[in-house]
C-alpha positions in Angstrom: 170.0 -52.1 225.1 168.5 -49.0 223.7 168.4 -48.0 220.1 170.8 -44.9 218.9 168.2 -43.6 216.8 164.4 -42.6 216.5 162.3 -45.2 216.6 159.0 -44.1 216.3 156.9 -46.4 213.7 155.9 -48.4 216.6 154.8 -45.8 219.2 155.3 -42.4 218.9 158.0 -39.9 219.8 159.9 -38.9 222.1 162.2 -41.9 222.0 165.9 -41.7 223.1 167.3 -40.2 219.9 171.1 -41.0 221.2 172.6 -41.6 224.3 176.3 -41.6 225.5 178.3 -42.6 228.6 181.8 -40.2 229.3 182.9 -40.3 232.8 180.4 -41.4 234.8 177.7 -39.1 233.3 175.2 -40.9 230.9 174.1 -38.0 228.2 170.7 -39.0 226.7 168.9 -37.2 223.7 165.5 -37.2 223.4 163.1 -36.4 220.2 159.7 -35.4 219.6 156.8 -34.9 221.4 156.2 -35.8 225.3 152.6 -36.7 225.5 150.1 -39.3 226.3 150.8 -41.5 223.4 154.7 -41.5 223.9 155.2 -40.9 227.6 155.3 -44.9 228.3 158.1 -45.6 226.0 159.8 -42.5 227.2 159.4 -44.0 230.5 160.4 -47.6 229.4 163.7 -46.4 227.8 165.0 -44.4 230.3 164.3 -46.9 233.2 166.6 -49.4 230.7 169.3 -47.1 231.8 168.5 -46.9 235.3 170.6 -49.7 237.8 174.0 -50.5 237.3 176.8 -48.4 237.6 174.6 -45.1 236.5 175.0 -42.5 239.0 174.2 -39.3 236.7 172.0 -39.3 233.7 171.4 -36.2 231.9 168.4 -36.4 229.4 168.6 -33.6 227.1 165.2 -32.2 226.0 166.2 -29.4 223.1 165.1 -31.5 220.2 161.3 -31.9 222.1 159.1 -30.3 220.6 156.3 -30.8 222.5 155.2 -31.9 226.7 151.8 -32.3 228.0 150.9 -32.7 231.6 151.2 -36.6 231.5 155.1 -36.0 229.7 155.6 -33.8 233.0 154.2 -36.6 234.5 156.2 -39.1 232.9 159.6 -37.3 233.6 159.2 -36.7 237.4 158.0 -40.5 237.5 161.4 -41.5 236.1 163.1 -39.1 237.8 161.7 -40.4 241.4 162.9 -43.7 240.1 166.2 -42.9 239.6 167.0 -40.9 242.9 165.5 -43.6 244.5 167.8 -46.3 243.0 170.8 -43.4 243.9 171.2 -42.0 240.1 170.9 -38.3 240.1 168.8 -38.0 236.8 168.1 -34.3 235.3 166.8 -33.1 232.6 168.5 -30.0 230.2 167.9 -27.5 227.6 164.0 -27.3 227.0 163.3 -25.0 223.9 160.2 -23.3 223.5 156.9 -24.3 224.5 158.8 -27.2 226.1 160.7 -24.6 228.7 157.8 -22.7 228.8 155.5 -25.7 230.4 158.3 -26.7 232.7 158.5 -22.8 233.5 154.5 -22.4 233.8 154.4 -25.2 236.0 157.0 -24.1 238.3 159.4 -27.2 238.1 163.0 -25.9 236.7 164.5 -26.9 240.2 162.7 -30.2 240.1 163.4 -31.4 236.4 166.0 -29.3 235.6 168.6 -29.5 238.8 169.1 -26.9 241.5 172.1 -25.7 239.2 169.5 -24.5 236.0 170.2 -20.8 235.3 167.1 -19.8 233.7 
């Protein structure tokens, strides 16, 4: 299973800071920067928590501090994932530079759910 802290000696942040499941919604917290060098563990521990009995997984971004194009990358590739395995998977609260790339790029709808207020 997934580790409830930041792990990051061995690759680098973002790793799943904490995660939760409370009626049928899995809450995830990420930390750290989204870039090439932590995008595949990213990737790896989310996909842990795809299958099974998850149908909704929130991953909240507000203690990111940092996405590059292969993070984006990285988080519509897990995304795809999930819907395809049934699990509606969206991302919430970018902060800064992290909202502003997702904003830049035109992909609130996509990462963030068809329900984001911006």
């Amino acid at each position: 299973m997934l580790s409830n802290r930041c792990i990051s000696s061995d690759r680098c942040a973002p790793v799943v800071a904490g995660f939760r499941e409370a009626a049928g919604v899995t809450e995830v917290w990420l930390c750290g920067e989204i870039d090439f060098a932590s995008s595949h563990g990213m990737v790896e521990d989310l996909d842990r928590l795809l299958g099974g009995d998850n149908r909704a997984i929130r991953v909240d971004l507000a203690a990111v501090t940092f996405l590059d194009a292969s993070g984006i990358g990285s988080c519509l590739q897990v995304q795809r994932r999930a819907r395809a395995g049934g699990c509606d998977l969206v991302f919430t609260n970018p902060r800064g530079i992290v909202a502003r790339v997702i904003s830049l790029l035109g992909l609130e709808s996509v990462l963030l759910g068809a329900d984001h207020r911006g």
